[in-house]
C-alpha positions in Angstrom: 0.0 0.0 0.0 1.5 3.1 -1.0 1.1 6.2 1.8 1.2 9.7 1.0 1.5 11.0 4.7 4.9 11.4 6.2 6.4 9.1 9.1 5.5 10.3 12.0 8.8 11.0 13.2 9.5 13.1 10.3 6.0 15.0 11.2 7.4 15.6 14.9 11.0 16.9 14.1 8.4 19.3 12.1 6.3 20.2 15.0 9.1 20.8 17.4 11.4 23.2 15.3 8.0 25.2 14.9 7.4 24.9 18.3 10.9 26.2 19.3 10.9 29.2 16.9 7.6 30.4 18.2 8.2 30.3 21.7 11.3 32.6 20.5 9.3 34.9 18.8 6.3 34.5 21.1 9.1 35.8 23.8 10.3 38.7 21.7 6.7 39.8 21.8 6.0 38.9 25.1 9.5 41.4 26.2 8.6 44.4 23.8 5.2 44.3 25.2 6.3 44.3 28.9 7.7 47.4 27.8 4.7 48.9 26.8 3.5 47.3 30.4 5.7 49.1 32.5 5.6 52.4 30.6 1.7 52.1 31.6 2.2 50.6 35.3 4.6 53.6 35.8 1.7 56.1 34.2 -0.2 55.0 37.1 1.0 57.0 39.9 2.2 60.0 37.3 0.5 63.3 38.3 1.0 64.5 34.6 -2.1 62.1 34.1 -4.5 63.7 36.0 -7.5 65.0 34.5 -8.5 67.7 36.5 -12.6 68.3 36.6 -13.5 64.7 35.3 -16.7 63.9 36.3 -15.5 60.9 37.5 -12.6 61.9 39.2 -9.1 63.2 38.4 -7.8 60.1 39.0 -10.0 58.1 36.5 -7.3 57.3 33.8 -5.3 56.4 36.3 -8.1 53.3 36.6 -7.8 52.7 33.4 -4.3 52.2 33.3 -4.4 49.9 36.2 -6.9 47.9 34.6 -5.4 47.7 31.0 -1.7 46.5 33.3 -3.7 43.8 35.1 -5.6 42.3 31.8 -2.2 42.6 30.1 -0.4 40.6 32.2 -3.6 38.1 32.3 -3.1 37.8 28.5 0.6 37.1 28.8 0.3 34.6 31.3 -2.5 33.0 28.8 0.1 33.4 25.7 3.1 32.0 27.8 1.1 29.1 28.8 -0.4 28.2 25.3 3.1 28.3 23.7 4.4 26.5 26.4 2.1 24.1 26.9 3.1 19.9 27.2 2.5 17.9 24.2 -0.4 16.7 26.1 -2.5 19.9 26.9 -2.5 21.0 23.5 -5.4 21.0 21.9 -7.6 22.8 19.7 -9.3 24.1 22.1 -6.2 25.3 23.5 -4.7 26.9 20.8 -8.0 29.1 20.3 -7.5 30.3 24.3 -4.2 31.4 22.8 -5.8 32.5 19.5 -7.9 34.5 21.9 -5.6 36.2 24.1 -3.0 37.0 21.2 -5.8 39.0 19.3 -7.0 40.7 22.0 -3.4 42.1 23.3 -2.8 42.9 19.8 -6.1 44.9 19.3 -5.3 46.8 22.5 -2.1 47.5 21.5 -3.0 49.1 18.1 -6.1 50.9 19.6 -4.7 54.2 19.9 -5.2 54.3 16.3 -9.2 54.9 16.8 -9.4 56.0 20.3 -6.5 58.9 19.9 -5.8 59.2 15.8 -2.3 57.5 16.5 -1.0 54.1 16.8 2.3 55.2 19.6 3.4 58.8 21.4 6.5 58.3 19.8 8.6 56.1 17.0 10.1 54.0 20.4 6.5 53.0 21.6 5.4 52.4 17.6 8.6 49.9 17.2 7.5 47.8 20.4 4.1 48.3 19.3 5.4 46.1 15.8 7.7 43.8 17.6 5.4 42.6 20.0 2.1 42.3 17.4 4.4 40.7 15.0 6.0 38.2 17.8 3.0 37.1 18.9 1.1 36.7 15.6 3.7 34.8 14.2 4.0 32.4 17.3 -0.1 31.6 17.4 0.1 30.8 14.0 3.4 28.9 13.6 2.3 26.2 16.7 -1.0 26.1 14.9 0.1 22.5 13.6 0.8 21.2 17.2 -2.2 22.1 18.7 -4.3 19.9 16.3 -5.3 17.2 18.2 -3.3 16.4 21.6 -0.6 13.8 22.1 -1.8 10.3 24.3 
């Protein structure tokens, strides 16, 4: 009988080297978006941010900012885990948590661009904005293949 799959074993060393060049890149995006992280963490406390006469309070972007740090670090912890995950705990299902969480950070990180008419402050926060989206992207997609059904 003639096959037209590849051996297995052929299929794995696939898997794997895809596996270890998007957790790389997954990590590049993961560190230029910690920098975006702890420029907002560190707007937190920063009276420049104050918004005085805000019906709900001076302080109300200062909220905001806390709350955008604490989902961002939710999503990386999601992201970290996906691309991390055992051979055993990947699944489809998985991968669309990952999917998920990717999409979202990304969206948030390009935002601006409706929100304020500009995707970064500055060319520094624009390059991390493109490391990160592109680090990420390309990891979700490149451990696509792994995450189709999960090893027994």
């Amino acid at each position: 009988m003639i096959t037209t799959t590849r051996p297995t074993r052929y299929r794995d060393a696939r898997v794997d080297a895809r596996m270890r060049l998007a957790r790389r890149l997954g990590l590049l995006g993961l560190t230029a978006g910690a920098i975006s992280l702890f420029q907002t963490v560190g707007h937190i406390a920063d009276p420049a941010y104050l918004i005085p006469g805000l019906d709900d309070g001076s302080q109300h972007v200062h909220y905001h900012m806390a709350r955008e740090s604490l989902v961002s670090v939710a999503a990386f912890a999601v992201i970290f885990l996906g691309l991390f995950a055992g051979p055993a705990a990947r699944t489809p299902q998985l991968w669309r948590t990952l999917l998920v969480a990717v999409l979202g950070y990304v969206a948030a990180m390009w935002s601006g661009i409706a929100a304020a008419g500009s995707a970064a402050p500055n060319t520094m926060a624009l390059t991390v904005h493109m490391v990160s989206s592109a680090g990420l992207l390309c990891a979700a997609f490149l451990v696509r293949p792994a995450f189709r059904t999960a090893a027994r």
